[in-house]
C-alpha positions in Angstrom: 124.8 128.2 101.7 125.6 127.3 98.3 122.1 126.2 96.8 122.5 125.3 93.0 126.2 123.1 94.7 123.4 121.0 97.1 120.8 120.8 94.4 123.2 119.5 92.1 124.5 117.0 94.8 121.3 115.9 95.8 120.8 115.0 91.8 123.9 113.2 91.8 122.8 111.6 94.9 119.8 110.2 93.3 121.1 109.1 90.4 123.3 107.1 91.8 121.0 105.8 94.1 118.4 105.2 90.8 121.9 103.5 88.7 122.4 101.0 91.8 118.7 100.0 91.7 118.3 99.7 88.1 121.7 97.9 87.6 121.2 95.4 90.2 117.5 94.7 88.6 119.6 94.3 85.1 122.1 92.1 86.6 120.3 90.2 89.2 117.1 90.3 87.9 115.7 91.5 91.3 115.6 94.9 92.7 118.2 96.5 94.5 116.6 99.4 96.8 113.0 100.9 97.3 111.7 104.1 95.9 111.9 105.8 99.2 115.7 105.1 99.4 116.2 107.0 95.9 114.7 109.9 97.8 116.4 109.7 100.7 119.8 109.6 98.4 118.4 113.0 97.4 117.8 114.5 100.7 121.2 112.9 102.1 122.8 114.9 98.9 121.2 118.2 99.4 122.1 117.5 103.4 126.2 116.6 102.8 126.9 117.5 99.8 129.0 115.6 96.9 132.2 116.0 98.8 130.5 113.5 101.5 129.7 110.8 99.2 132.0 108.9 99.7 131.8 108.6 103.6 128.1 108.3 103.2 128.3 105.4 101.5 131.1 103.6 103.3 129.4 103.8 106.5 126.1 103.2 105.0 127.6 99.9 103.7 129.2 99.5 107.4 126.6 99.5 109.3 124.2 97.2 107.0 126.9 94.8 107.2 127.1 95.2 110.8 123.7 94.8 111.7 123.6 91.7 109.0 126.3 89.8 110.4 125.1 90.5 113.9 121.7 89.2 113.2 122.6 86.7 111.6 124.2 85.2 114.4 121.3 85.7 116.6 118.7 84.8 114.7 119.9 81.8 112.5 117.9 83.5 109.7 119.5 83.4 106.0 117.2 85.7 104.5 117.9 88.9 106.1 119.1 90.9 103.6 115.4 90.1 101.4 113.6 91.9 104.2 116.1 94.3 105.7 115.7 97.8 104.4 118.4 99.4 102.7 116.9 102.9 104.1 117.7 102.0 108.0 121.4 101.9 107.0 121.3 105.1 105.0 120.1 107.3 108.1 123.0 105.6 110.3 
């Protein structure tokens, strides 16, 4: 087990996760994420490593857009993505 390769990939994991939140806030004027998914960026990094990234995030995306679309159709509701966790996708 390489330690200082998953600490470092858990600090890229968070930063990434802390750039997304704070450039959506800059750009949208809302925020993006919580503070909990920042951390669980950094647990997902020390977990997968960097050279996982990409995957993580891809089906990350996925499955929020998945589960949007799909209960969107059920429910009729349009504000979904205000109350929907970003977190629940992460751990897919």
């Amino acid at each position: 087990w390489n330690v200082p390769y998953y600490l470092v990939s858990a600090g890229l994991f968070v930063i990434f996760g802390l750039t997304l939140d704070y450039g959506f806030l800059i750009f949208a004027g809302k925020k993006a994420i919580g503070v909990d998914d920042i951390k669980f960026f950094g647990i997902a990094g020390m977990l997968l490593g960097i050279d996982q990234f990409p995957l993580f995030m891809i089906f990350s995306g996925m499955g929020g857009l998945v589960f949007g679309v799909i209960w969107k159709k059920i429910t009729k509701d349009k504000t979904i993505m205000i109350r929907t966790p970003y977190g629940s996708y992460l751990l897919v």
